[in-house]
GUPARO-756349 format. One record per residue (C-alpha): x, y, z. Coordinates in steps of 0.2 Angstrom, whole numbers, padded with zeros to 4 digits, always signed. Layout:
REM residues N
XYZ
...
END
This chain:
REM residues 722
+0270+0311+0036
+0280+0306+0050
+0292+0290+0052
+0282+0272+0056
+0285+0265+0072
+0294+0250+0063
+0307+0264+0055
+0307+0273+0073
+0312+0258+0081
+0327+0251+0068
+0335+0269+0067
+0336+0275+0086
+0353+0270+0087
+0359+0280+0074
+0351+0295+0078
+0357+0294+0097
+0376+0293+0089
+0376+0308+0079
+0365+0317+0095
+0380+0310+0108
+0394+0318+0095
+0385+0334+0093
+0377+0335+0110
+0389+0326+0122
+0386+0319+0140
+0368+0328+0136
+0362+0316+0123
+0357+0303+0137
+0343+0314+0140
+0338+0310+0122
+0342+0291+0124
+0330+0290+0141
+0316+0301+0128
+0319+0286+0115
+0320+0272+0126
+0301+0279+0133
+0294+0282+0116
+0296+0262+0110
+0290+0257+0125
+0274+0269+0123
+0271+0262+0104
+0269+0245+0112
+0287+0238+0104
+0291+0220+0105
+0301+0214+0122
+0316+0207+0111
+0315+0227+0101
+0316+0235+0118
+0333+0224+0124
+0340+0224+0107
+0338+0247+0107
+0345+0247+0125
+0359+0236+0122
+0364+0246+0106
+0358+0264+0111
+0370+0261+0127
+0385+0257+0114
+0378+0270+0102
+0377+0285+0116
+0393+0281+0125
+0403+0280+0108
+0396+0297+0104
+0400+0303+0120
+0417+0299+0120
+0420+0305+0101
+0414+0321+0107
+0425+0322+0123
+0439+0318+0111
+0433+0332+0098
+0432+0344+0113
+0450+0342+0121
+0460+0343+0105
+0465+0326+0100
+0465+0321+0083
+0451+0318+0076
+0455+0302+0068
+0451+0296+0086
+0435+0300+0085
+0431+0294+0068
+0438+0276+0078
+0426+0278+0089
+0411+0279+0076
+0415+0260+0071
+0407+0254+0087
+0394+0264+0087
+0387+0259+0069
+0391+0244+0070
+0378+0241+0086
+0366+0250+0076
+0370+0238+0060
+0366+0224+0073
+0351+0231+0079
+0345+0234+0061
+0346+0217+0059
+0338+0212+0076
+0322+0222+0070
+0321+0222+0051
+0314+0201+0050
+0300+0205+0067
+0283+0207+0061
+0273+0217+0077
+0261+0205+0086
+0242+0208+0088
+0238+0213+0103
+0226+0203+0116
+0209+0208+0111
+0199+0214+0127
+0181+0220+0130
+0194+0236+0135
+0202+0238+0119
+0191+0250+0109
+0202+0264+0111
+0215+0252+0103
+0205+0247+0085
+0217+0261+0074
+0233+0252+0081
+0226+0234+0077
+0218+0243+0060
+0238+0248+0058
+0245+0231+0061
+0230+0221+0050
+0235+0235+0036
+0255+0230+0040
+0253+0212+0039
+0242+0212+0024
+0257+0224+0015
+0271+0214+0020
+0266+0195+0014
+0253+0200+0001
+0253+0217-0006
+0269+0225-0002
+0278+0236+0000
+0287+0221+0013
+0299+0226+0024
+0310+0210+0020
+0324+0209+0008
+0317+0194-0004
+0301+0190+0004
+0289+0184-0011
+0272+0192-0009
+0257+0183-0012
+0250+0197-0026
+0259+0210-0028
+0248+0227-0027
+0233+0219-0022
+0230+0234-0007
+0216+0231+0007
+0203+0247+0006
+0190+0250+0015
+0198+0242+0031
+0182+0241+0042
+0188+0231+0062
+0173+0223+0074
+0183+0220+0091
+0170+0213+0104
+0171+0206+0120
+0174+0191+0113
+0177+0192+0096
+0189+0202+0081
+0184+0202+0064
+0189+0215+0048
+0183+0217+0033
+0187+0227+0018
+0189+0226-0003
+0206+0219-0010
+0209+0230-0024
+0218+0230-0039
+0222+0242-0052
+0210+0241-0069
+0213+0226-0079
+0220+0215-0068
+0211+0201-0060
+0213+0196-0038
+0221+0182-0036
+0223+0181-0018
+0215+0165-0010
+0208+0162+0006
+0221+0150+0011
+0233+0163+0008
+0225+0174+0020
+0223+0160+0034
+0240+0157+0033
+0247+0176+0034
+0236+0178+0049
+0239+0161+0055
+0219+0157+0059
+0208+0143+0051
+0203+0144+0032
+0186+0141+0038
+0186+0159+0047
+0189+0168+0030
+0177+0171+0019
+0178+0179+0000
+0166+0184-0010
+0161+0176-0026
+0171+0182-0041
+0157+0178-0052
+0146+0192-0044
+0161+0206-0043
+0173+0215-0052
+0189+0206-0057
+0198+0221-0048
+0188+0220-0032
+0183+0207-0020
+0176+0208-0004
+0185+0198+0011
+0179+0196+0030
+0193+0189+0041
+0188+0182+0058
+0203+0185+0068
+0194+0177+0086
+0176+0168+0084
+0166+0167+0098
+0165+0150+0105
+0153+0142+0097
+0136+0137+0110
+0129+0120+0108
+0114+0122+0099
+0101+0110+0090
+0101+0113+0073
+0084+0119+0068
+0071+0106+0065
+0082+0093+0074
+0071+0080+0084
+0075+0083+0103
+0058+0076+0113
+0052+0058+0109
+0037+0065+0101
+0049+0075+0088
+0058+0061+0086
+0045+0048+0084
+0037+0060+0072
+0054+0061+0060
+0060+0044+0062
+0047+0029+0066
+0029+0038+0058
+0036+0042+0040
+0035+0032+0026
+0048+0022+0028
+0049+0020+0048
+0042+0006+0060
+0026+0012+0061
+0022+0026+0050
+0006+0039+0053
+0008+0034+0070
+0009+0048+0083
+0016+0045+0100
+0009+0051+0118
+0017+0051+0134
+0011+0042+0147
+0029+0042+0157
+0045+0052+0156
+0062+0049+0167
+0074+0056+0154
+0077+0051+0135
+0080+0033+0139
+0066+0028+0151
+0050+0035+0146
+0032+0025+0141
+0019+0030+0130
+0004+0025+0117
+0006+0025+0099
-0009+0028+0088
-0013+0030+0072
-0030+0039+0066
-0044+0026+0063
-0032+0012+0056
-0026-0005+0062
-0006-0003+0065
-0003-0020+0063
+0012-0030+0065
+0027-0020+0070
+0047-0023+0066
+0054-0025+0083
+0070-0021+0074
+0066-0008+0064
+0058+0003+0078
+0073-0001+0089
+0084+0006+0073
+0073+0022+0069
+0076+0024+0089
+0094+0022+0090
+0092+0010+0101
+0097-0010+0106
+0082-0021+0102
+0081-0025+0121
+0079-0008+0125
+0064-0006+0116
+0046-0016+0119
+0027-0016+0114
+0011-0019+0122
-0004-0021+0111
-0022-0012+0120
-0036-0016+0117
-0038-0004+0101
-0030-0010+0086
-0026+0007+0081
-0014+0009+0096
-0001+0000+0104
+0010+0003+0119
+0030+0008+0119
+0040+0006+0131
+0059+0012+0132
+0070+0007+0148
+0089+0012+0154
+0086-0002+0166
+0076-0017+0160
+0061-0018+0170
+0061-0037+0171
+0076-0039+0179
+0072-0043+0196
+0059-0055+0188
+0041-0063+0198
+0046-0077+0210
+0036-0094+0206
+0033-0096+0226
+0023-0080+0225
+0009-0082+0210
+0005-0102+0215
-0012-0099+0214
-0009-0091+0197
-0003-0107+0190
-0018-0118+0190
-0028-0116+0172
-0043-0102+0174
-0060-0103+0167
-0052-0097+0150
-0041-0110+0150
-0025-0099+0154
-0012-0101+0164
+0002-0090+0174
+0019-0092+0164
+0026-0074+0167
+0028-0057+0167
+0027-0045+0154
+0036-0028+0152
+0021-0019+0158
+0021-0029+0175
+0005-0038+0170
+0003-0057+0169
+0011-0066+0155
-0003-0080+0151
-0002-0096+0138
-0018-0106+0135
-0017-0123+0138
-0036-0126+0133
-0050-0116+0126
-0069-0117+0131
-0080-0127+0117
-0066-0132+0106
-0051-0144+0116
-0033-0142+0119
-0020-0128+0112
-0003-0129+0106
+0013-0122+0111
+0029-0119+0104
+0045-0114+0113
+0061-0109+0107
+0078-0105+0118
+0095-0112+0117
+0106-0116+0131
+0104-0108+0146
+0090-0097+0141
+0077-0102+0153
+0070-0116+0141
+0070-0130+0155
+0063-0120+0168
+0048-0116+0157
+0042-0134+0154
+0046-0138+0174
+0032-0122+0176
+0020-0133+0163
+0022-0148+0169
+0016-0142+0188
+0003-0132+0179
-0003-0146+0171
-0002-0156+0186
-0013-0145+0194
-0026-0141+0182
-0028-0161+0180
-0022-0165+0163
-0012-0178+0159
+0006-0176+0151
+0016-0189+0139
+0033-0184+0141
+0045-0186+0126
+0062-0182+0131
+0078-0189+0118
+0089-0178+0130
+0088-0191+0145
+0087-0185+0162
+0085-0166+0159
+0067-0162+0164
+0064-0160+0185
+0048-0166+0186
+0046-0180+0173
+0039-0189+0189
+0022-0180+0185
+0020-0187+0167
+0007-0201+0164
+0019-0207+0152
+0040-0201+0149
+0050-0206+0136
+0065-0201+0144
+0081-0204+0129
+0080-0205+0112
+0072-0219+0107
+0059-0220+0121
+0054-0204+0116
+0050-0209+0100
+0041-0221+0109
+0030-0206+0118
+0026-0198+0099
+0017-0217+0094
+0010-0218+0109
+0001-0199+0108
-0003-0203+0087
-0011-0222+0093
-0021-0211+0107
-0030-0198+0095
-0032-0211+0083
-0042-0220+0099
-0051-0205+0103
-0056-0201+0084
-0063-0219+0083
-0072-0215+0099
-0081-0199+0097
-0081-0193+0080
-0089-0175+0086
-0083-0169+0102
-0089-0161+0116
-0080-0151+0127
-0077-0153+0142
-0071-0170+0137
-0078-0184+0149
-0057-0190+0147
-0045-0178+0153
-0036-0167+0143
-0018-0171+0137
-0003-0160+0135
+0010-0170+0124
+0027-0162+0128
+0041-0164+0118
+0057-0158+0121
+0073-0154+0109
+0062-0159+0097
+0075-0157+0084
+0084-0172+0090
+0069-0182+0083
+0063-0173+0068
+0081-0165+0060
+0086-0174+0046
+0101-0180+0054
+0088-0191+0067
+0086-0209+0065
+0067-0205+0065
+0067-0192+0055
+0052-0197+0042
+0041-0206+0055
+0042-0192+0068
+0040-0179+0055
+0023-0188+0049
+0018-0191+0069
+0020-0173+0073
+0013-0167+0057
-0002-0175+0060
-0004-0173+0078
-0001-0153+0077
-0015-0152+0061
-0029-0166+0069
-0026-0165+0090
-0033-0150+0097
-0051-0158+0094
-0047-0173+0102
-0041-0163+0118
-0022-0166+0113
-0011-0150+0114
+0007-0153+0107
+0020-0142+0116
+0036-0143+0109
+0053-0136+0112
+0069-0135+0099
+0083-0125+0100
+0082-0113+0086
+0068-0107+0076
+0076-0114+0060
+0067-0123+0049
+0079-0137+0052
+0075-0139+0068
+0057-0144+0062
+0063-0158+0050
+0062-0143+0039
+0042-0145+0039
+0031-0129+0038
+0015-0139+0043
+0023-0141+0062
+0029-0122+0066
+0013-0115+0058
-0001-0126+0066
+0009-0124+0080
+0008-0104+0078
-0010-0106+0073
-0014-0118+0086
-0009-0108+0104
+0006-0098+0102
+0024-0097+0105
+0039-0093+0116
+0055-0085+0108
+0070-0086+0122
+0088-0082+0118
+0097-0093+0103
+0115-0093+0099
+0122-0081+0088
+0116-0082+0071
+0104-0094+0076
+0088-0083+0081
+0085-0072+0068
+0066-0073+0063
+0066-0063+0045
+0067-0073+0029
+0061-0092+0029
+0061-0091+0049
+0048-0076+0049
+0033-0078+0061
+0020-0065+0058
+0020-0056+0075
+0036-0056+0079
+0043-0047+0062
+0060-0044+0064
+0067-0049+0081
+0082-0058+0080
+0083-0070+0098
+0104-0068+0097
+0104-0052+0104
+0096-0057+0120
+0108-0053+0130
+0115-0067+0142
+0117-0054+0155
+0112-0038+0163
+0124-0023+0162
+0137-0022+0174
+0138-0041+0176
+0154-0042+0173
+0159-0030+0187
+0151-0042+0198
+0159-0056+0191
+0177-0047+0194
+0174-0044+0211
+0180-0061+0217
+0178-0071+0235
+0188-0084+0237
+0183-0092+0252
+0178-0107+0241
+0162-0112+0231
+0147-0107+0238
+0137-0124+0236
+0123-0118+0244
+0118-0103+0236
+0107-0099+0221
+0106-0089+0206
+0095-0073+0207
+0086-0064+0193
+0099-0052+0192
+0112-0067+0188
+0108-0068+0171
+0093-0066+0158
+0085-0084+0158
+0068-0083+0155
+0068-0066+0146
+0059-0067+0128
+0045-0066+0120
+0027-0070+0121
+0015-0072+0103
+0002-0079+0105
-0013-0079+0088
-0017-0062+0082
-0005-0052+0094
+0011-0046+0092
+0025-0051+0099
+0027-0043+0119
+0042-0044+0129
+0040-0055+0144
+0052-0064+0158
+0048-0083+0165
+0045-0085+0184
+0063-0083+0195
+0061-0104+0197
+0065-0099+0218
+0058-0117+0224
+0058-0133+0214
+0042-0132+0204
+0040-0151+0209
+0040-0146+0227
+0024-0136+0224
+0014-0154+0216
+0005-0157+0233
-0002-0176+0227
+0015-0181+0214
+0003-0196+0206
+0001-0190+0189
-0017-0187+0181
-0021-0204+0173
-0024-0205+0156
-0041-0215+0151
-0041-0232+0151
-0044-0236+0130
-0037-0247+0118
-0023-0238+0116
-0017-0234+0133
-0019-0254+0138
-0007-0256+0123
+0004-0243+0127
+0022-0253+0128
+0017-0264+0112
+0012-0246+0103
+0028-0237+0108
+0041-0251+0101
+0030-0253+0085
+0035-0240+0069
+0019-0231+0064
+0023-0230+0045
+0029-0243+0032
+0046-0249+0026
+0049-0234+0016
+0045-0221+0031
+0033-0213+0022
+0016-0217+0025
+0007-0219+0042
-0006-0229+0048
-0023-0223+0047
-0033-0228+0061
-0030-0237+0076
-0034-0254+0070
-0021-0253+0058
-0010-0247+0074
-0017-0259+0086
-0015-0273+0077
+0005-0275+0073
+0007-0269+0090
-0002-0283+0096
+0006-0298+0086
+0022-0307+0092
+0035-0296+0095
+0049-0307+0086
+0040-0310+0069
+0049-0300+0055
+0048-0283+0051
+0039-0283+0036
+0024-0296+0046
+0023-0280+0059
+0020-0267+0047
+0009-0276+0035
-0006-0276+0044
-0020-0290+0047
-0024-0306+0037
-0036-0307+0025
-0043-0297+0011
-0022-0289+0001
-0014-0276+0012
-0019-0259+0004
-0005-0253-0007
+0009-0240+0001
+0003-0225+0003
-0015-0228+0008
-0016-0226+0023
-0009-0210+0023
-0021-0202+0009
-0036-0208+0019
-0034-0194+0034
-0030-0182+0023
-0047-0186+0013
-0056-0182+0030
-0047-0168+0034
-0052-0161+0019
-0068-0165+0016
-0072-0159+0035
-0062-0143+0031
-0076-0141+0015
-0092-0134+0016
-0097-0142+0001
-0098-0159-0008
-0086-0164-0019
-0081-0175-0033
-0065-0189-0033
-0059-0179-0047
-0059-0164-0036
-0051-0172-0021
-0038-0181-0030
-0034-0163-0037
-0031-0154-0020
-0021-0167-0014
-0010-0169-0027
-0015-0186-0033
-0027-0195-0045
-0042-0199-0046
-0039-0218-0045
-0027-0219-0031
-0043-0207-0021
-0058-0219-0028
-0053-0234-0017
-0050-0227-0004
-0068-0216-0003
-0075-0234-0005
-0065-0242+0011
-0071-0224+0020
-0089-0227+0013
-0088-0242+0022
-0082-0236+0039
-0096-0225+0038
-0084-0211+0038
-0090-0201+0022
-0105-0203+0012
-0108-0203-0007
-0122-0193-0016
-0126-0191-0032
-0106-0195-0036
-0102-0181-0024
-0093-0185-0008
-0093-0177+0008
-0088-0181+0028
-0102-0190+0039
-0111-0181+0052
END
């Protein structure tokens, strides 16, 4: 077996010295030979220069030893000139025993090169891990533990080997992968060993991946890719928004605009998590909307890159929308499907509708009630205006009635409870349409009146409680706007936000942060998980248009546009729906502008209306704030005594027969209410027991009822009048 090419290399030198002695100036013939041979055997550039440099010293000391040899001198000479000579060759030795060969570049052309890479994958794995090393001291990872069954895979863009690291019998591989990484300076995640458990101590099998090909960008099988795949993994199980739905496309324009139905097989979906769906999505909750169909079993999703409802519908352009249709509907918006966002003011056969409206500042709150004040305006019904916030609503001027400040606006609550109580005493079964006109009574940052913080906190409570739970029949619709959707902001009263809810409907518009989330106490069936602070105040790239600057001074004239923020962007519930993304008309001409006539639609001309200024400074519950008045005698008739006697005279009530206890007067509507809510008769005992009294506070007042002509006594069993 000849010498390796490594051996070849580091004793060149030495063999061109003794051939330049023996051979003389002839020997350069056998330099040139070697010189070509270690560049054909793919040597190392610093190999190459370090055997010219020294076979050059080599082959001329040789040279000149034999010249000296040849002519006679003493020989001595020449043995001085063998110093040189070995010691380039001791130098070059040394320049080549510490190199390891490099691998060479693997090409799609290299398949006539796999032995020579096969040599130099063998020559590594012998000089770090299983010797023989070439390297004084060098510490082998195992020693004996050879590489058989060397098998190389060179591909265009790939080397790999593979093989068995044996061991003699008895002794166990030790070699790890990380020990192989590092000889062959790759990845440990490119080695792979087999398991020892399934192989001989002596023998395991390795596959080294040298160069991987680049890894292509693949979907992992299974992996949801279309919004059908990944409606189907993430929003129809179990546990997702809307599970056993399937989704159909109606629209795609890329993953992040697209439209579709949702349906699931011969079932009612129900409410759906706004938040949830936008999470199984991976999406931000204004990115995501729903449209209820027809069919209970389907609903319609909508997913947008660019919010649809950022350019908004101009008020100037739907004025004919805004007056009340026979339905009883009128124009307040857009949804995200481009149809008409409607609110009911009124319903056929029955009387007014409710409305409650949240938003926080800047949010589009304002410019809502200016668009119900002209639509009231022009459907004909008249509006009591309670505003505590003075001089915040445009258009006040077309209220029958304004309560503009704090304490004038609780004026404008007395003065809507005194009216029902005027209309209940009137007509105790009404028909509709009402010979009077409808009322809207609007009352804005209602918690400035009914937190507990408010002055009026218990009366205005007890007003709006009432008013929300017996109005709607009397043609009064309570529309009332807070802040946030916290309890607090109701007086912390559930009564108000759910006969509001049941009675008409609501409007969610942006809140402050950590202020809007309705989930927990705040939920409102519909509108499951949204949470109003992440409205965005402003559409992407905002804030671009904010840095690019004019400073040729303020622009007084000019006017916001749609695409200047999100005001008026919520959402719109109204009973039995869910909650659907909608925007406010784009408020392009004073609403107020559009009035035609500005006298207000009159209220009718009743005892409570003559005696409106009396009624709006006169408290509707006793000293204790408690318990209000329960008809509109007992209103009328403080209202109408001297304004300077005492207090206590105002509340009292008439002369006469003792003023009923406290707490009367506010147990007998409830013992309508009830006993008109029931199908059946009932007994005292059984009346005093659904509202939470006894027996002898309810007796009494039965009789006083009895007498009014209000209820009517059977047999012991008690039930409304006709």
């Amino acid at each position: 077996m000849g010498p390796t090419r490594a051996q070849f290399i580091q004793y060149a030198p030495a063999a061109l010295a003794v051939a330049s002695a023996t051979a003389g100036p002839w020997s350069a013939l056998a330099a040139a030979a070697a010189g070509a041979g270690a560049w054909a055997i793919h040597a190392s550039a610093p190999a190459l220069r370090s055997l010219i440099a020294c076979g050059i010293t080599a082959t001329g000391c040789g040279i000149a030893a034999h010249q000296v040899l040849a002519s006679g001198m003493d020989p001595l000479f020449a043995l001085g000139l063998a110093v040189p000579a070995g010691a380039a060759a001791l130098a070059h030795h040394r320049n080549t025993v510490g190199e390891l060969p490099a691998l060479p570049a693997t090409t799609g052309a290299a398949a006539t090169g796999q032995s020579s890479q096969a040599q130099l994958i063998a020559a590594w794995w012998a000089e770090f891990i299983s010797g023989p090393t070439q390297t004084e001291g060098r510490k082998l990872i195992q020693a004996g533990a050879e590489l058989a069954q060397l098998v190389l895979d060179v591909g265009d863009d790939h080397v790999s080997f593979t093989g068995i690291i044996t061991l003699p019998q008895g002794q166990q591989v030790r070699v790890k992968g990380a020990d192989i990484a590092a000889v062959y300076q790759i990845p440990v995640s490119q080695v792979e060993m087999g398991d020892p458990k399934h192989y001989a101590p002596n023998a395991l099998p390795v596959a080294v991946h040298l160069k991987m090909a680049a890894a292509q960008p693949e979907i992992a099988a299974g992996a949801p890719t279309t919004p059908e795949q990944v409606w189907a993994a993430y929003v129809a199980i179990p546990e997702g928004a809307m599970p056993g739905t399937t989704l159909s496309l109606t629209r795609y324009d890329g993953p992040l605009d697209w439209e579709g139905i949702a349906t699931r097989d011969r079932k009612a979906i129900g409410t759906v998590n706004i938040q949830d769906l936008a999470g199984n999505l991976n999406l931000e909750t204004i990115q995501v909307a729903l449209a209820p169909t027809d069919k209970p079993s389907q609903m319609g999703v909508r997913v947008m890159k660019e919010h649809a409802l950022m350019h908004s519908t101009m008020l100037s352009s739907v004025v004919d929308e805004l007056s009340m249709d026979s339905r009883g509907y009128v124009r307040l918006g857009t949804y995200i499907d481009a149809n008409a966002a409607l609110v009911p003011l009124a319903q056929p056969g029955s009387g007014a509708r409710h409305l409650y409206l949240v938003g926080g500042s800047r949010s589009g709150k304002s410019g809502i009630l200016e668009q119900i004040l002209l639509s009231a305006h022009k459907s004909r019904i008249a509006v009591i205006l309670a505003s505590p916030q003075a001089g915040t609503i445009a258009g006040a001027g077309l209220a029958a009635y304004c309560g503009d400040g704090l304490d004038e606006a609780m004026g404008a609550l007395r003065l809507a409870y005194a009216l029902m109580l005027d209309r209940e005493a009137r007509y105790r079964s009404p028909a509709f349409p009402f010979t009077d006109p409808l009322i809207a009574f609007i009352i804005d940052e209602a918690h400035m009146l009914l937190s507990v913080s408010s002055p009026y906190h218990a009366e205005a409570k007890a007003i709006v409680e009432q008013l929300t739970r017996r109005s709607l029949k009397r043609g009064i619709g309570v529309l009332l706007a807070t802040q946030t959707p916290l309890a607090e902001d109701l007086g912390n009263s559930t009564v108000i936000r759910s006969q509001l809810l049941i009675g008409g409907g609501a409007v969610f518009l942006r809140c402050a942060r950590g202020q809007g989330s309705l989930v927990g106490a705040n939920a409102v069936e519909g509108a499951e998980g949204i949470d109003l602070s992440r409205i965005p105040s402003s559409w992407p790239g905002q804030y671009a248009k904010v840095a690019d600057r004019d400073m040729s001074g303020l622009a007084t004239a000019a006017a916001a546009g749609p695409e200047d923020g999100t005001f008026g962007l919520g959402y719109l519930l109204t009973p039995g729906s869910q909650a659907v993304q909608f925007r406010s008309l784009h408020l392009d001409v004073a609403p107020v502008s559009l009035a035609g006539d500005m006298t207000p639609v009159a209220v009718e001309d009743c005892d409570a209306w003559q005696n409106r200024e009396a009624i709006a400074q006169t408290p509707m519950v006793d000293q204790r704030g408690k318990n209000l008045v329960g008809s509109l005698a007992d209103a009328l008739t403080p209202a109408q005594q001297d304004p300077s006697a005492p207090q206590q005279q105002v509340v009292a009530g008439p002369a006469g027969p003792a003023a009923p206890s406290d707490g009367q007067e506010l147990i007998k509507p409830r013992i309508l209410e009830l006993l008109r809510d029931e199908s059946i008769p009932m007994t005292a005992e059984t009346i005093a027991r659904k509202l939470g009294t006894s027996a002898k506070n309810i007796k009494p007042r039965l009789s006083e009822l009895k007498k009014r002509d209000e209820v009517i006594n059977e047999n012991g069993l008690w039930r409304a009048a006709a």
